[in-house]
C-alpha positions as YAML, in Angstrom:
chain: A
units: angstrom
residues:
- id: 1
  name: UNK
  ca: [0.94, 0.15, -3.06]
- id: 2
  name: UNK
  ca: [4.01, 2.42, -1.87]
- id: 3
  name: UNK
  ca: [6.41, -0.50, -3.68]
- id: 4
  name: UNK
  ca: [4.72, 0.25, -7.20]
- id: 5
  name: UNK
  ca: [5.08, 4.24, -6.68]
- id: 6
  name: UNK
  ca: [7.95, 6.45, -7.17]
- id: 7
  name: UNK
  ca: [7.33, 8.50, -3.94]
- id: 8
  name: UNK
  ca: [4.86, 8.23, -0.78]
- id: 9
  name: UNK
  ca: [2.97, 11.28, -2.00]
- id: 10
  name: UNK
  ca: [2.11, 9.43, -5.57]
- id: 11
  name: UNK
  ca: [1.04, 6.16, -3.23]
- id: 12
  name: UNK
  ca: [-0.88, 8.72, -0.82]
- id: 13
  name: UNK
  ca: [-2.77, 9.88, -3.89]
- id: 14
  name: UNK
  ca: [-3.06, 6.89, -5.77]
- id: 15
  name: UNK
  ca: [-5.23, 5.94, -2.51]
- id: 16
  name: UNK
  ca: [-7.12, 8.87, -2.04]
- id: 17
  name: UNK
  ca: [-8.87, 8.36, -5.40]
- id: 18
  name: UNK
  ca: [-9.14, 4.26, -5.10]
- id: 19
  name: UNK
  ca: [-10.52, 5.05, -1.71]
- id: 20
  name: UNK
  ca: [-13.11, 7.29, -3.75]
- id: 21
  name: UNK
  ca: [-13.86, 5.23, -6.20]
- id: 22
  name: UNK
  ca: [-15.40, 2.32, -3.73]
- id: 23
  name: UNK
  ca: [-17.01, 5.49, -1.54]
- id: 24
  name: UNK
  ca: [-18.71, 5.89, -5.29]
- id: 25
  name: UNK
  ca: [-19.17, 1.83, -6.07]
- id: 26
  name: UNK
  ca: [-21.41, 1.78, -2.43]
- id: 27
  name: UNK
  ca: [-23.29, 4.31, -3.49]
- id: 28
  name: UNK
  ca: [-24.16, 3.16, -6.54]
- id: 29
  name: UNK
  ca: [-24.82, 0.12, -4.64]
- id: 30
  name: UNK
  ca: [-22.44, -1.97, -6.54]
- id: 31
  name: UNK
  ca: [-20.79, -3.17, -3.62]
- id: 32
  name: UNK
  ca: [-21.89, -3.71, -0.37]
- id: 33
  name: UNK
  ca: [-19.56, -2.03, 1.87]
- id: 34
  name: UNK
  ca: [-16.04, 0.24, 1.20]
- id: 35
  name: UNK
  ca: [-13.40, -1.98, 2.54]
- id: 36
  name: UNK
  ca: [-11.25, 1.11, 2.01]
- id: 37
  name: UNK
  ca: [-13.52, 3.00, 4.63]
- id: 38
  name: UNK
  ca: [-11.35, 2.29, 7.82]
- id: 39
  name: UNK
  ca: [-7.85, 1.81, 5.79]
- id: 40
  name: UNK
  ca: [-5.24, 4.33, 6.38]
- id: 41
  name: UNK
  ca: [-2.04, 4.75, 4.49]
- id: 42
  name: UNK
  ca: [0.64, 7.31, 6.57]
- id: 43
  name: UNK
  ca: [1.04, 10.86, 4.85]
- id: 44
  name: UNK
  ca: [4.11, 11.50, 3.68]
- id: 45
  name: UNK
  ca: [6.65, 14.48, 5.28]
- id: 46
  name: UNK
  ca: [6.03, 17.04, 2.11]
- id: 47
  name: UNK
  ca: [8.62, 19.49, 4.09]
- id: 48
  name: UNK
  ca: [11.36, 16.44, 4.61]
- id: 49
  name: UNK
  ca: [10.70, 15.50, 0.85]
- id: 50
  name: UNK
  ca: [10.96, 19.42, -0.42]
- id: 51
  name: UNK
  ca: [13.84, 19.46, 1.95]
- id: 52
  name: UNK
  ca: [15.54, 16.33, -0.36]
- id: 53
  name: UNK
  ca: [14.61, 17.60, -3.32]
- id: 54
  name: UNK
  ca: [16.11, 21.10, -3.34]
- id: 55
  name: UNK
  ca: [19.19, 19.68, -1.80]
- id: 56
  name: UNK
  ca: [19.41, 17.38, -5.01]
- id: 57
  name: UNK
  ca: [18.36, 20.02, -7.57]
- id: 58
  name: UNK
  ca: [20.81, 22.65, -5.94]
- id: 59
  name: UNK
  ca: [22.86, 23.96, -8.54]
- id: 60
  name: UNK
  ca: [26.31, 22.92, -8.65]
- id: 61
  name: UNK
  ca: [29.02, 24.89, -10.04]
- id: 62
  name: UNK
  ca: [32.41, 23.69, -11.20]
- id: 63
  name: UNK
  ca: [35.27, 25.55, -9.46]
- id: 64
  name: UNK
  ca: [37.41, 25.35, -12.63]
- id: 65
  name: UNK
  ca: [34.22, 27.51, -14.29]
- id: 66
  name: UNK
  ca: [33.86, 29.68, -11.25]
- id: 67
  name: UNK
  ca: [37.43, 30.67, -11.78]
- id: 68
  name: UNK
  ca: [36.83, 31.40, -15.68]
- id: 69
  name: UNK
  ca: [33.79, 33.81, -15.38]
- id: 70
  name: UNK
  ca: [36.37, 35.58, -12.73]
- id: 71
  name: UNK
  ca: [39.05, 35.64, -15.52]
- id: 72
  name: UNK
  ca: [36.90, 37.96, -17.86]
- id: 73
  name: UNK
  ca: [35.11, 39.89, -15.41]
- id: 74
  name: UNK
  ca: [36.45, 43.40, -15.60]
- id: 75
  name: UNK
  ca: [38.43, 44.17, -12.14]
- id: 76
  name: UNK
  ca: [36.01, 47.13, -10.89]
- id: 77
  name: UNK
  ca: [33.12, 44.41, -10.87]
- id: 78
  name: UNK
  ca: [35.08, 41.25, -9.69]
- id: 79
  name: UNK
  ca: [34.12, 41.87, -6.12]
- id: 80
  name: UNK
  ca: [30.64, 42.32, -7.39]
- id: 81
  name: UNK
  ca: [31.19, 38.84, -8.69]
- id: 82
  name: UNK
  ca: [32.77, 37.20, -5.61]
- id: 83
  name: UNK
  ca: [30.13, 38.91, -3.14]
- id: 84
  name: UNK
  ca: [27.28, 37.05, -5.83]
- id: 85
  name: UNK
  ca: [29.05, 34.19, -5.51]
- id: 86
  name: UNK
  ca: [29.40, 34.04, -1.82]
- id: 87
  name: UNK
  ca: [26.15, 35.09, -0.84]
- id: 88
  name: UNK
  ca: [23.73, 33.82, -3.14]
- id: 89
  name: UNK
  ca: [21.83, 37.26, -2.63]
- id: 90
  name: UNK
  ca: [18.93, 37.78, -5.32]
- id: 91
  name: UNK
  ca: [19.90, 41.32, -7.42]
- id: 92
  name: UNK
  ca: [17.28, 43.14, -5.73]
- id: 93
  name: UNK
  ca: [18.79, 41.88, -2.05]
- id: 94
  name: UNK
  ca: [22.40, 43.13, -3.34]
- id: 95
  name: UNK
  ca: [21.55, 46.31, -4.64]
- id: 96
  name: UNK
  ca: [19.52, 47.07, -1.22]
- id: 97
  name: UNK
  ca: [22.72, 45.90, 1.00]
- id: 98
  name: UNK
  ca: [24.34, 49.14, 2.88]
- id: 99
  name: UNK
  ca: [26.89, 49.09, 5.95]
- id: 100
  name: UNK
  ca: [25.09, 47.28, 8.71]
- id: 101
  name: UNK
  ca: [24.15, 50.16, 11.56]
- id: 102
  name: UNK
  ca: [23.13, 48.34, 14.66]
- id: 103
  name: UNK
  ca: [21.32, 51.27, 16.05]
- id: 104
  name: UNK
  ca: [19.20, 50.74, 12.90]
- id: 105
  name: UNK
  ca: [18.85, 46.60, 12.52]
- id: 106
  name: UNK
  ca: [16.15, 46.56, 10.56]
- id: 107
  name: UNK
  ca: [17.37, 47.95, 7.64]
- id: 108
  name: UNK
  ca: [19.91, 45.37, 7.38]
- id: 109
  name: UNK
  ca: [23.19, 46.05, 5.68]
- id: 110
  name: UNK
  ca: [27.08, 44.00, 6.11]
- id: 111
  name: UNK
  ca: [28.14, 43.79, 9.47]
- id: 112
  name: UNK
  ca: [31.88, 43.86, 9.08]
- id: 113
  name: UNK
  ca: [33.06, 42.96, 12.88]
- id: 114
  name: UNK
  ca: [31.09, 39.96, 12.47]
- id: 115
  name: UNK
  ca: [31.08, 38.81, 8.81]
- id: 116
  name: UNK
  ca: [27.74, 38.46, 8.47]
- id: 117
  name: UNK
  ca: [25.07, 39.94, 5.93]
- id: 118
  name: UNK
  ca: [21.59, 40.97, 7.44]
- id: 119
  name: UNK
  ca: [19.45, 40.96, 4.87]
- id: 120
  name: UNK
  ca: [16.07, 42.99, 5.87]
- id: 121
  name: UNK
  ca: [15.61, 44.84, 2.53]
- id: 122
  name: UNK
  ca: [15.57, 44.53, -1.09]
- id: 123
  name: UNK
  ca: [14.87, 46.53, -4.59]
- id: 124
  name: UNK
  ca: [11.45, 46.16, -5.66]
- id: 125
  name: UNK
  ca: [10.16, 47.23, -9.38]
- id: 126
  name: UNK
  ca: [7.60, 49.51, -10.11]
- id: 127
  name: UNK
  ca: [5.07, 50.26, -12.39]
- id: 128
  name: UNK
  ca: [8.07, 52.08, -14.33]
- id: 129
  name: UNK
  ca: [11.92, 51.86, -13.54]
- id: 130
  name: UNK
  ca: [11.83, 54.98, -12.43]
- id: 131
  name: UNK
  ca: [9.34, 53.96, -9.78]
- id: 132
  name: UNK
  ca: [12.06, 51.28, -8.30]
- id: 133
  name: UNK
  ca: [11.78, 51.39, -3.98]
- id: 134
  name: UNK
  ca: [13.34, 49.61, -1.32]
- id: 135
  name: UNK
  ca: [11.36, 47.34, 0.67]
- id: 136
  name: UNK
  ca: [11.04, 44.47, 2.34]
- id: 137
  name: UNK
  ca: [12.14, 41.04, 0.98]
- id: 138
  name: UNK
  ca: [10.49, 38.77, -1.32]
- id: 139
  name: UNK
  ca: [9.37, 36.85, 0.80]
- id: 140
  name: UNK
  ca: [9.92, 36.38, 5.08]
- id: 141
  name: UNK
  ca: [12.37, 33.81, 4.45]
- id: 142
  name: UNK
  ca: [14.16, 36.39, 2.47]
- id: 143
  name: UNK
  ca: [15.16, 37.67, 5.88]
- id: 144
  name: UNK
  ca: [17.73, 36.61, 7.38]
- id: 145
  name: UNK
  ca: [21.85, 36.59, 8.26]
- id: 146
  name: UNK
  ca: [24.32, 35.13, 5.31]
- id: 147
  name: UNK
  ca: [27.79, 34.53, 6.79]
- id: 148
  name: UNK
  ca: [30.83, 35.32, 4.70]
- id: 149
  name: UNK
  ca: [34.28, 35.12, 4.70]
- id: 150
  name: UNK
  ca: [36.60, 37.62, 6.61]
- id: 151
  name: UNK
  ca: [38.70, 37.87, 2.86]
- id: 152
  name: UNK
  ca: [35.76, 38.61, 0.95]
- id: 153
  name: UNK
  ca: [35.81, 42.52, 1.55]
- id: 154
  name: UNK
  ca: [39.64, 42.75, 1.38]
...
């Protein structure tokens, strides 16, 4: 069954409901026993297989366009640009980003001895833009430490 299937998880449902259907045909007494009933079929890694798939979809961006968008960027915003860039922060991550105060390590903030991002906080929206707080991240993967380059800041 897995050889006519694209992926394990369409083979592991492609069971599931033929393995239903003969639960159904025995009791409807159509056939005597489900010779499905003691077949197994192994379950598929879902994490492994998200892990594949996000690693092909990730978006890949030509250098040579990279280096155009930093051609017409205006000069005050290029490092704007280049922190984007080398982060991958979401907006609401950047905007939250202050000096990282290690007497205070849960707010987060660039750590500039270490080159290193700690990302604990982020701008969330309110009912109104007026009503914009910081808070935690989106989500608690948001959290975490995003190394960048000693020439980044300079």
């Amino acid at each position: 069954m897995k050889a006519d299937c694209n992926t394990s998880v369409t083979a592991l449902n492609r069971f599931g409901a033929f393995r239903q259907m003969m639960f159904w045909c025995v009791k409807r007494k159509q056939i005597p026993t489900n010779p499905c009933s003691k077949a197994e079929i192994e379950a598929p890694d879902r994490k492994e297989i998200w892990k594949q798939k996000l690693k092909r979809d990730m978006a890949r961006v030509n250098p040579d366009n990279l280096q155009a968008i930093l051609t017409h960027v205006a000069p005050q915003h290029k490092l704007k640009v280049l922190f984007a860039l080398e982060t991958g922060l979401r907006v609401g991550e950047q905007v939250a980003v202050k000096i990282y105060n290690p007497k205070k390590p849960d707010i987060g903030g660039i750590d500039f001895k270490t080159n290193i991002v700690h990302v604990e906080q982020a701008l969330k929206m309110g009912a109104k833009h007026s009503e914009a707080y910081i808070d935690m991240p989106k989500s608690k993967s948001g959290i975490r430490q995003v190394p960048i380059t000693p020439e980044l800041p300079r």
